[in-house]
C-alpha positions as CSV (number, residue, x, y, z in Angstrom):
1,X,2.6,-4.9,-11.0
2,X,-0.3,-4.3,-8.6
3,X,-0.6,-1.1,-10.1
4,X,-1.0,-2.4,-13.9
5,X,-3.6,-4.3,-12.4
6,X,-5.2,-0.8,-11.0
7,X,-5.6,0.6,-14.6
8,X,-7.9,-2.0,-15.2
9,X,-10.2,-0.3,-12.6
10,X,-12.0,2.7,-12.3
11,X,-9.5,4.2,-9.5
12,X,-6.7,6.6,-8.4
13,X,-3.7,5.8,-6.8
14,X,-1.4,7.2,-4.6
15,X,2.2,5.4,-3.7
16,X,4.3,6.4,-0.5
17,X,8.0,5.4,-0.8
18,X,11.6,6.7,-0.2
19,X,14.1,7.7,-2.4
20,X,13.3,9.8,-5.5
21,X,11.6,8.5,-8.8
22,X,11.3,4.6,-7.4
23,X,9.3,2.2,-10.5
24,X,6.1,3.0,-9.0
25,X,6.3,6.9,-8.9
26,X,5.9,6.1,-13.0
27,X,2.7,4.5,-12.9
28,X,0.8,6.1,-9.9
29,X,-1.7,9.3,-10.4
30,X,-0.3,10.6,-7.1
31,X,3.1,9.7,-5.6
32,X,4.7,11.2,-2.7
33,X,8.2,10.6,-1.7
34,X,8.6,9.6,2.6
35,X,9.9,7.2,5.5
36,X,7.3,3.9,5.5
37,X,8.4,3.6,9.2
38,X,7.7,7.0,10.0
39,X,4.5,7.9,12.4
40,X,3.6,11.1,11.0
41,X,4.3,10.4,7.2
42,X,2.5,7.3,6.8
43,X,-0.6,8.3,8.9
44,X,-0.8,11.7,6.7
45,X,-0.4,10.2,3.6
46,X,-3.1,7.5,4.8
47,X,-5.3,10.7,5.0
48,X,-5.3,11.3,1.6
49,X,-7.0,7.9,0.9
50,X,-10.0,5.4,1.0
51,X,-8.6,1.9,1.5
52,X,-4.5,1.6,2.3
53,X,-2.2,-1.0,1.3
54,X,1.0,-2.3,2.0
55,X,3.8,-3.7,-0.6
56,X,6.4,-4.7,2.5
57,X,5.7,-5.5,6.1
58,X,8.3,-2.9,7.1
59,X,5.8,0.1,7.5
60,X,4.8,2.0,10.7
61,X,2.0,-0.1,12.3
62,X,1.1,2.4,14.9
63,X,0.1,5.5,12.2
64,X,-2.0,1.8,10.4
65,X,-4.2,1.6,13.3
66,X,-4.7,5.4,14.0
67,X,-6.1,5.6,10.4
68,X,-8.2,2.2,11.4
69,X,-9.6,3.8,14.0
70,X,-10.7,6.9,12.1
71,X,-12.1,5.1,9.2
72,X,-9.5,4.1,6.6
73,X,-9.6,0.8,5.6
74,X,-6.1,-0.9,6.0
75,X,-6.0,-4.0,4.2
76,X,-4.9,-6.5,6.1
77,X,-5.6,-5.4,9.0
78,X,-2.7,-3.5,11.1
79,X,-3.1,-6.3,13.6
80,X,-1.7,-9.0,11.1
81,X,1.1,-6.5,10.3
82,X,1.9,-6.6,14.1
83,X,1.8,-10.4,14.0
84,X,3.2,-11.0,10.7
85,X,6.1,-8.4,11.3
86,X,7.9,-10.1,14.1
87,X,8.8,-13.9,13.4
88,X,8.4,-14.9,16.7
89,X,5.5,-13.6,17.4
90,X,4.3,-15.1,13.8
91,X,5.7,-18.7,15.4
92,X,3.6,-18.2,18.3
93,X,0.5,-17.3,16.1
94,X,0.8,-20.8,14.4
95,X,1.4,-22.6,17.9
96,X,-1.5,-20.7,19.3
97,X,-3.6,-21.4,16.3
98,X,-3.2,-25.2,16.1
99,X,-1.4,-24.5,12.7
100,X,1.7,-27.3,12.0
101,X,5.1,-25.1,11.9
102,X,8.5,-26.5,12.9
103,X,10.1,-26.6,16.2
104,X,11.4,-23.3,17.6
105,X,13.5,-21.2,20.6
106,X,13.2,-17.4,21.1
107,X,16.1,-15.8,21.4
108,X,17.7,-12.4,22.6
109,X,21.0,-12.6,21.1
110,X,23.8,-14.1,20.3
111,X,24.8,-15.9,23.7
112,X,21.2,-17.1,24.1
113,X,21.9,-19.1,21.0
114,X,25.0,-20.6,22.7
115,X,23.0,-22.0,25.2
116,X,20.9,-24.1,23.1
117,X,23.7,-25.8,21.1
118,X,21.5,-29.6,21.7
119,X,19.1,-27.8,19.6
120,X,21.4,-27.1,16.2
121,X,20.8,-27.7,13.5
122,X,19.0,-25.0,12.9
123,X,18.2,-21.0,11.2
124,X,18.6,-18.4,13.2
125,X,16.2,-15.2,11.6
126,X,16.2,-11.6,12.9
127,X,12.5,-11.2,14.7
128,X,12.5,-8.3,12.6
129,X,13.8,-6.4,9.7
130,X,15.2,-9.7,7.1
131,X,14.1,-9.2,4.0
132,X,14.4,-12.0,0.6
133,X,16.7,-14.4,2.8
134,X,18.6,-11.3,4.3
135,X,18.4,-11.9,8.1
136,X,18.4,-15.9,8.4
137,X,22.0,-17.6,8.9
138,X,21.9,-21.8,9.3
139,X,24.0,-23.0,12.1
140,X,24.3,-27.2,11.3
141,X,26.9,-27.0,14.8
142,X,28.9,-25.5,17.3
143,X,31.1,-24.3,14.6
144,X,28.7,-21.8,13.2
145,X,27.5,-20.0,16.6
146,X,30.0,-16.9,15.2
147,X,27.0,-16.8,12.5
148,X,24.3,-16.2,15.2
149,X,22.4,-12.6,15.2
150,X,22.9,-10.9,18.4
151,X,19.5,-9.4,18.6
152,X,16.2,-10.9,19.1
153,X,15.5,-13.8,17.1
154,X,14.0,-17.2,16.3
155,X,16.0,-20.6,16.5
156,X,14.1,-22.7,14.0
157,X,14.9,-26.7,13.9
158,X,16.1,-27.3,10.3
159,X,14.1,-29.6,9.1
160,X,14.4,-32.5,6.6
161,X,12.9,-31.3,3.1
162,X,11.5,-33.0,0.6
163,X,9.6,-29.4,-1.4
164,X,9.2,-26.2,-0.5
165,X,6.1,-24.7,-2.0
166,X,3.6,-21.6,-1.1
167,X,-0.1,-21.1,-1.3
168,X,-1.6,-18.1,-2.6
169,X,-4.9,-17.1,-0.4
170,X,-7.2,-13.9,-1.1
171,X,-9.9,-13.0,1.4
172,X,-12.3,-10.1,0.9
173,X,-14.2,-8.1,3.3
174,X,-17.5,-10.1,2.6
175,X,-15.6,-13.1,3.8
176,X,-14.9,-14.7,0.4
177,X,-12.2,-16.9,0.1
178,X,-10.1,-17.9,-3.2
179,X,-7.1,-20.4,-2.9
180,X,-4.9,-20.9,-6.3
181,X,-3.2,-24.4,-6.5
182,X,0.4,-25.0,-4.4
183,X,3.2,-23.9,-6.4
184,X,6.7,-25.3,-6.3
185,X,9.7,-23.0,-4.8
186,X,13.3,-23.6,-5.8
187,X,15.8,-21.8,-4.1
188,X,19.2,-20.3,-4.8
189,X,21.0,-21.6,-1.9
190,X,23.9,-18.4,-2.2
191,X,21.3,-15.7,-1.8
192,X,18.3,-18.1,-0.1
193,X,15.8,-16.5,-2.3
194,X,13.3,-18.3,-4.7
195,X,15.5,-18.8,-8.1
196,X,12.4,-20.0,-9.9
197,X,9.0,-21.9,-9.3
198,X,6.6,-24.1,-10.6
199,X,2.8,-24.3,-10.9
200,X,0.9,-26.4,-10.2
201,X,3.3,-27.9,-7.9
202,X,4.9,-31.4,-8.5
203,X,2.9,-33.2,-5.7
204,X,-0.1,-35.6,-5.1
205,X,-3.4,-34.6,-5.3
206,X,-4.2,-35.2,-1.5
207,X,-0.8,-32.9,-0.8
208,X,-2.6,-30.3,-2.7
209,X,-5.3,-30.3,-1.1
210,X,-4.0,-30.7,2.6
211,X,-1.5,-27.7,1.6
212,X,-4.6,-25.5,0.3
213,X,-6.9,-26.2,3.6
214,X,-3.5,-25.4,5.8
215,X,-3.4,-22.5,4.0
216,X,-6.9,-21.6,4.4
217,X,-6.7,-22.1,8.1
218,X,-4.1,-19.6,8.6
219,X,-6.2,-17.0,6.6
220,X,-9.1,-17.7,8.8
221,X,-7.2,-17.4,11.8
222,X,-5.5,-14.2,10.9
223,X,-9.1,-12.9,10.6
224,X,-8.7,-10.0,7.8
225,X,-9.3,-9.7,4.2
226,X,-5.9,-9.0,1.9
227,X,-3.7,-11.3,0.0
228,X,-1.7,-14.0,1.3
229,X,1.5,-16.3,0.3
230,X,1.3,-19.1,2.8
231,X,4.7,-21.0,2.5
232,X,5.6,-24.4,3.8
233,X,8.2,-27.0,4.1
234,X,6.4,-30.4,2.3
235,X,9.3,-33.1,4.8
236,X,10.8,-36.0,3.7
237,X,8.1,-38.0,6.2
238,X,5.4,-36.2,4.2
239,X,4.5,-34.0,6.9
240,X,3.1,-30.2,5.7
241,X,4.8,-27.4,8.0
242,X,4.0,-23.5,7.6
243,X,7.8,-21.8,7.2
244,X,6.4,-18.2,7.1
245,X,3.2,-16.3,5.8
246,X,3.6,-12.7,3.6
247,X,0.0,-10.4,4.0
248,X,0.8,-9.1,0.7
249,X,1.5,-10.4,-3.3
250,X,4.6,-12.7,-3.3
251,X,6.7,-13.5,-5.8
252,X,5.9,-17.1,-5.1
253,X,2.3,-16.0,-6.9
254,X,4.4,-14.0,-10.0
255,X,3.8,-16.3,-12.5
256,X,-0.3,-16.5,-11.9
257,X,-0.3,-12.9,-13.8
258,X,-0.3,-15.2,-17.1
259,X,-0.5,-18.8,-15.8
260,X,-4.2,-17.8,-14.0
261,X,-7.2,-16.6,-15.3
262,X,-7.0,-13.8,-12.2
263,X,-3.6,-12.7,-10.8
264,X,-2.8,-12.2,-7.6
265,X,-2.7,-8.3,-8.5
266,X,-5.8,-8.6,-10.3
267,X,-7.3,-10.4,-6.9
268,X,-5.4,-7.6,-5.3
269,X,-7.5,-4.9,-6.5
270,X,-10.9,-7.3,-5.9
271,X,-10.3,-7.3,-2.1
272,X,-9.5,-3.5,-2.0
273,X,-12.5,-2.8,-3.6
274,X,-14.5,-5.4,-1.8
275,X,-15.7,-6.7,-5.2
276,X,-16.1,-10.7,-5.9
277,X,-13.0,-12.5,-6.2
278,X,-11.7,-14.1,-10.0
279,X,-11.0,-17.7,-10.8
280,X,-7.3,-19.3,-9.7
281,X,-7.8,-22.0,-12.3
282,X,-5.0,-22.8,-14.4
283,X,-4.8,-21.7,-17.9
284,X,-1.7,-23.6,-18.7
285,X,1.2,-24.8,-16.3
286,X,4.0,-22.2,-15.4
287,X,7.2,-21.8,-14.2
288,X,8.8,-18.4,-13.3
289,X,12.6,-17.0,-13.0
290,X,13.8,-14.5,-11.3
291,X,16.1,-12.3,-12.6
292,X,18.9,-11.5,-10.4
293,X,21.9,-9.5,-10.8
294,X,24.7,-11.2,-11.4
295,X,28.0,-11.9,-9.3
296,X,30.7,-9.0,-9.8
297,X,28.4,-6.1,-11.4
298,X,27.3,-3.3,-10.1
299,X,25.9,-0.1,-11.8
300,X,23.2,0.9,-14.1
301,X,21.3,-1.9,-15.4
302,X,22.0,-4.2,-18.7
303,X,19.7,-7.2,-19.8
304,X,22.1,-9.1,-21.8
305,X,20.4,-11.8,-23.8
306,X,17.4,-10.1,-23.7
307,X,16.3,-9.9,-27.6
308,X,16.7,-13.4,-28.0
309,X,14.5,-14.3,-24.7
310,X,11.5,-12.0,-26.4
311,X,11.3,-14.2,-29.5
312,X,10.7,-17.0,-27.7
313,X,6.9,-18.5,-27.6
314,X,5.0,-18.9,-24.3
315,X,7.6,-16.7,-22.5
316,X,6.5,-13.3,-20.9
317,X,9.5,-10.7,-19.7
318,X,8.4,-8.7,-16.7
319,X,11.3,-6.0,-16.0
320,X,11.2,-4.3,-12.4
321,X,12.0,-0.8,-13.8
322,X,15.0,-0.9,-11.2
323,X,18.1,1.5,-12.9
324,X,21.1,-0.1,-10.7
325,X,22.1,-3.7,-10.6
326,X,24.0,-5.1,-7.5
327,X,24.6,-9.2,-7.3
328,X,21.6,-10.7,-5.6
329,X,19.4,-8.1,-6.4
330,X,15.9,-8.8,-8.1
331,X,15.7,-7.1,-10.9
332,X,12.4,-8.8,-13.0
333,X,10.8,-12.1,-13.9
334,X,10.3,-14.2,-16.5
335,X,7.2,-16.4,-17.0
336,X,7.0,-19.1,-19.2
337,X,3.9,-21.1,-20.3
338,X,3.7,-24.6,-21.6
339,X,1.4,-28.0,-21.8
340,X,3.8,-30.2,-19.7
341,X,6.7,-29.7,-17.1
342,X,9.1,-31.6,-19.5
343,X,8.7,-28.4,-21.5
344,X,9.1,-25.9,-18.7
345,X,12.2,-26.4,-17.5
346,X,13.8,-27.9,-21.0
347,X,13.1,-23.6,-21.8
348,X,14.1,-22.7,-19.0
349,X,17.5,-24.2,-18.9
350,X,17.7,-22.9,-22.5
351,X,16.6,-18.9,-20.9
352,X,19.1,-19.3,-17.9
353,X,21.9,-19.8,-20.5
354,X,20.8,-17.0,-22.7
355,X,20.0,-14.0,-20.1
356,X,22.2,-12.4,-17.7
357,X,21.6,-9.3,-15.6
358,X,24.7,-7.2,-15.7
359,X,26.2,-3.6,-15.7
360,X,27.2,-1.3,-18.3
């Protein structure tokens, strides 16, 4: 997606990935097949480059701020990465930075977590390495210590949740700021990833605004240009409470590529380019679905129901270019567009009846 948004722009891109013919490799002028975590493959490929980019925080920061040092701009800034990378030292960030976050414990492993059993309930997430709600297990009591990681983590105090809903943030290098307005994050509870969102979010005006100045405060204090999904817990006492921040597009910003005048991809490519940032109004209220492979199929991809989901007004299919399906697995989006949320999810009960992501 970011690099539909490149063709827009006078530009030539180069994409770094594993695995052989990935999406990407399709729409790149240059694409070069290697480990992200690797020193020596990530810093040469950052030779071949002006400004560097990430698409997941699981990269090699060291090679990032080699190539810093010797005049590639890496946006954000490797330092974030370093930050962002490691939940606990993300928790800390907040703490340190007088930003509102839930209650946590550090942990080294699994009989740490047994020690702290006045704490439950609570997640447990991997420091590092979880990935779309891979890495976080709830433990509500004693019961569920077996569920505990036993390597370094965070012990987060569940708390009581009214909404969960992000803020999209872009920052270039000349120190402009854009916000878009909060947008509301439902989740699958099965594979805790979003299922589907809403924008503008359903919540007061003043909620808005606090969540967009929280949001803007965590931006500031990270102290680099980039894009940023700022998520947070909205509590049943009212309370706003950062969960986690992505230095990157999110697909809890997916549905601004036709719900806002400028896309996060669109801001993207502004910030790499140091240009001025676009408008985050709202052309129409959205709601966006993820499509995810379904339970029991695994194989090359099929997009059952699909024809009947392409006739339908205000509704735009965005397919990931991903051959195998496995359950859980994003495989696309769908945006729809209407005047009222009434309207949004009446369609979108109507789309999640009609498509399915299966296997031939």
């Amino acid at each position: 997606m970011l690099l539909q948004s490149a063709a827009n722009y006078h530009v030539e891109t180069f994409v770094l990935e594993s695995g052989k013919n990935p999406p990407a490799s399709s729409l790149c002028h240059y694409f070069i097949e290697g480990d992200i975590r690797d020193y020596d493959t990530v810093y040469n490929f950052g030779k071949k480059v002006d400004v560097l980019t990430i698409e997941i925080e699981n990269v090699n920061v060291d090679a990032l701020y080699t190539l810093e040092t010797e005049g590639v701009r890496v946006i954000p800034k490797p330092k974030v990465l370093h930050t962002i990378k490691d939940k606990g030292l993300q928790k800390d960030f907040y703490v340190l930075s007088n930003i509102p976050t839930s209650d946590y414990l550090l942990t080294n492993g699994k009989e740490d977590v047994k020690q702290h059993i006045s704490f439950l309930p609570a997640a447990h997430k991997l420091r590092t390495g979880g990935y779309d709600g891979k890495g976080v297990s709830i433990l509500k009591s004693a019961d569920d210590l077996g569920k505990a990681f036993d390597a370094p983590g965070v012990l987060e105090k569940l708390v009581e949740i009214d909404k969960e809903i992000a803020v999209m943030v872009a920052k270039n290098e000349n120190g402009e700021i854009a916000v878009y307005p909060p947008t509301e994050m439902i989740f699958d509870p099965k594979y805790n990833l979003v299922d589907s969102l809403i924008s503008p979010a359903s919540i007061t005006e003043a909620q808005a605004k606090e969540a967009q100045e929280v949001a803007k405060k965590v931006v500031d204090a990270l102290d680099s240009p980039g894009v940023f999904a700022v998520e947070m817990f909205l509590d049943k006492a009212g309370n706003i409470l950062v969960n986690e921040t992505a230095p990157r597009a999110h697909n809890s910003g997916h549905q601004s590529i036709e719900g806002n005048y400028s896309s996060q991809y669109d801001m993207q490519m502004r910030v790499l380019q140091n240009l001025p940032l676009g408008s985050t109004d709202t052309i129409l209220p959205s709601l966006m679905l993820n499509l995810i492979g379904e339970e029991n199929y695994s194989g090359p991809v099929k997009y059952q129901g699909l024809p009947e989901v392409l006739q339908m007004k205000g509704v735009y299919v965005h397919l990931y270019g991903k051959h195998e399906t496995k359950p859980g697995r994003k495989m696309g989006h769908i945006t729809i567009l209407a005047e009222n949320k009434t309207e949004l999810l009446e369609k979108a009960e109507v789309i999640k009846n009609i498509i399915k992501v299966i296997s031939y």
